[in-house]
N, C-alpha and C positions, 0 to 999 in steps of 0.2 A: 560272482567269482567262480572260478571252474574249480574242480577238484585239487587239479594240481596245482594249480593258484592259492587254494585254503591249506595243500601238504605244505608245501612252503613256505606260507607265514607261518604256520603253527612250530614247524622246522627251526625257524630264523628264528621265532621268539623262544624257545626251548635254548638256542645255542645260548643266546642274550642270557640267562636264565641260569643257565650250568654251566657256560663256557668259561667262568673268570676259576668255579671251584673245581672244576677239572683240569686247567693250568695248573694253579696253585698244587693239586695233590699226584699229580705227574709229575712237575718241574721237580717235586721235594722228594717223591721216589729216586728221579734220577741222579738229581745231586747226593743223594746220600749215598748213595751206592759210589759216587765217583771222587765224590770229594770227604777228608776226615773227619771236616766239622761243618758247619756253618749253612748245610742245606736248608735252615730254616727261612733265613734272611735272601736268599737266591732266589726262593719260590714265592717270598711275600713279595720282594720286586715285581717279578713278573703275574704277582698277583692283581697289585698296584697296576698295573700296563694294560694286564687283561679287562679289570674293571672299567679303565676309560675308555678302551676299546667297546667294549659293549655298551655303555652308555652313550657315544657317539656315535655306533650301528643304529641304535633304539631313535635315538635323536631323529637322525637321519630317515630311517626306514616310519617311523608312527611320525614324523614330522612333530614331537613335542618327548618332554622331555620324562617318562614316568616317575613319578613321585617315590613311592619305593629303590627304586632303582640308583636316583640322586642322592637317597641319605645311606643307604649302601658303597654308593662312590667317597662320599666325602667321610666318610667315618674309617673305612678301608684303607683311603692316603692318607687321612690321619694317625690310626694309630700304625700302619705299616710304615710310617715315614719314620715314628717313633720307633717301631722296631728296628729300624736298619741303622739310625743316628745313632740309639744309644748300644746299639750291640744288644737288645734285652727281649727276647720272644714273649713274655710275659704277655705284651703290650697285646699283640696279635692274637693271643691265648684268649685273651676276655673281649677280642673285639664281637665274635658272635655273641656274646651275653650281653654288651651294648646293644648291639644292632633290634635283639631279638627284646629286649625291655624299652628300648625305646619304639618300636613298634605298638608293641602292648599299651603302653605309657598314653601315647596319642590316642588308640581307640578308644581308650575306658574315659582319659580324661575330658574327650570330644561331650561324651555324654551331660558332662556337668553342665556345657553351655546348650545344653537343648540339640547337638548338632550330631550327626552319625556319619563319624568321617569313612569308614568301609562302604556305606550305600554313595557318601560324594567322591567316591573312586569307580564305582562298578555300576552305578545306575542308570551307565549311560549305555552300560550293553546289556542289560535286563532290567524288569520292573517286578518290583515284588511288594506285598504288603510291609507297613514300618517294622509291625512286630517279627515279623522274619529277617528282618536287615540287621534288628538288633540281637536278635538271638545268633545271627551268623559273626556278628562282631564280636560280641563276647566271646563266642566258642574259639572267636582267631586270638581272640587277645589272651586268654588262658593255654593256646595253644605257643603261641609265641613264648609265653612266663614259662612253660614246659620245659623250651628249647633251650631258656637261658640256664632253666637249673641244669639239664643234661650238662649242658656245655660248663658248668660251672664244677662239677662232676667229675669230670674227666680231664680237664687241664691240670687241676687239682692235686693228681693223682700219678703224674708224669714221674716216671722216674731218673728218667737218663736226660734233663735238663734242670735249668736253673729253678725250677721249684722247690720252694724249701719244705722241710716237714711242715712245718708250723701251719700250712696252710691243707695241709690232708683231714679228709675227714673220717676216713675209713684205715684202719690199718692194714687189712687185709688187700687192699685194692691200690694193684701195681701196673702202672699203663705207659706205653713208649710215648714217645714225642710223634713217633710213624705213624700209630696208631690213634693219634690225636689228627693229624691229620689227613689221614684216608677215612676217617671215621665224618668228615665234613661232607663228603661226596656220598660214600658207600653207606653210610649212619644214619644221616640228616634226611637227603633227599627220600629213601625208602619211606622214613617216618611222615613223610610233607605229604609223598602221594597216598599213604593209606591213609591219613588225615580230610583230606580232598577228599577220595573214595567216601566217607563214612558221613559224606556232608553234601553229597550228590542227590543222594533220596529228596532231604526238603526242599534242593533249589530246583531240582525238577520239577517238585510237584508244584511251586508257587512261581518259581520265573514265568514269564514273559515276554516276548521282544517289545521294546521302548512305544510305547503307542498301542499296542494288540490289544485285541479283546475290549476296545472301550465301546464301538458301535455295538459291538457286540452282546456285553454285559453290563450295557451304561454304566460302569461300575459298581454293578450288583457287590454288597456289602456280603454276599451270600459265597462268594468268590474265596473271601478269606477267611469263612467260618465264621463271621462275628453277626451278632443278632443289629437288626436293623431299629433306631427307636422310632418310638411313637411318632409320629410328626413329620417325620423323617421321607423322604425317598431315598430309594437305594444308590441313585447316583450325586447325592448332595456332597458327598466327600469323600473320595477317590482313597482310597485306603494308597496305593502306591504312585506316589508321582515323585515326579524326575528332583534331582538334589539338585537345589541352588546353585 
């Protein structure tokens, strides 16, 4: 693929990506500004619009449907549907703390059955030893449980909607409903890439593209720093192979 063939999908998969929380935290800028009340419900519609939009780009353009991506949609129309029927943002308030624990929820609880659902997501575009698949799972699933407390944090703490005291944890700490959600886009996203950034080093230095290096290393066990045993050849069991 040429260059400008790789700007463009990285392009189209960014919009996929950001496109539904940039909706959402424009549509609510502008409705509040225009209307006296109710901008919250305006922007979670067209939040709802934007998400099937992009998941029906993704469909369409990867020709399958990303797993991410689907329980994002279906959790978004659900509790935004809740939001708009009952008149109640609450709903919408805690749907990132769903979203971001039930992420966490599936990779830790993948572990119990033997299975490491982050490497049966991404193994098909890099190969890396298990023990680095599982240290990169963990660090997303603690990273996601992060997300939820922030977001739990700051809805919390809203003062100019229907949050009641009862549920503040901090007295000192007074936050707008605007500021709850420009804080999705402007807040979130900065923390996700410097997150990435600081997780770049180890996939660098253990990725590989799917198949590389096996003629090469017959699977030298020396590849992933693990001592080879007695008996053993170095290529009898491929430290990184492809996920079920």
């Amino acid at each position: 693929m040429s260059t400008n063939g790789k700007t463009i999908g990285q392009g189209a998969r960014l919009l996929v990506d950001v496109g539904p929380a940039a909706v959402f935290m424009i549509s609510y800028n502008i409705a509040n500004r225009v209307l006296d009340e109710g901008a919250i419900y305006w922007s979670t519609g067209l939040f709802m619009a934007a998400t099937a939009i992009a998941l029906a780009y993704a469909a369409i353009s990867q020709k399958r449907f990303p797993p991410m991506l689907v329980v994002t949609f279906v959790i978004v129309t659900l509790f935004g549907a809740m939001t708009i029927y009952l008149q109640d943002p609450i709903f919408i308030f805690i749907k990132p703390t769903i979203i971001n624990l039930l992420f966490a929820f599936t990779i830790l609880f993948s572990f119990a059955f033997g299975f490491n659902v982050w490497k049966a997501l991404f193994s098909s575009v890099f190969e890396m030893p298990e023990r680095i698949w599982t240290i990169l799972a963990i660090r997303w699933a603690l990273f996601f449980i992060f997300l939820a407390a922030v977001n739990e944090v700051l809805w919390r703490h809203i003062t100019d909607s229907v949050v009641v005291d009862s549920a503040r944890m901090f007295d000192w700490l007074e936050l707008s409903e605007a500021f709850w959600v420009n804080f999705r886009l402007l807040g979130t996203y900065p923390i996700f890439a410097v997150f990435v950034a600081l997780n770049i080093p180890i996939t660098l230095k253990w990725a590989r593209a799917p198949g590389e290096g096996d003629d090469e290393e017959g699977g030298d066990a020396s590849a992933t720093g693990e001592e080879i045993p007695q008996g053993e050849t170095a290529g009898s069991e491929p430290d990184a192979t492809p996920a079920r």
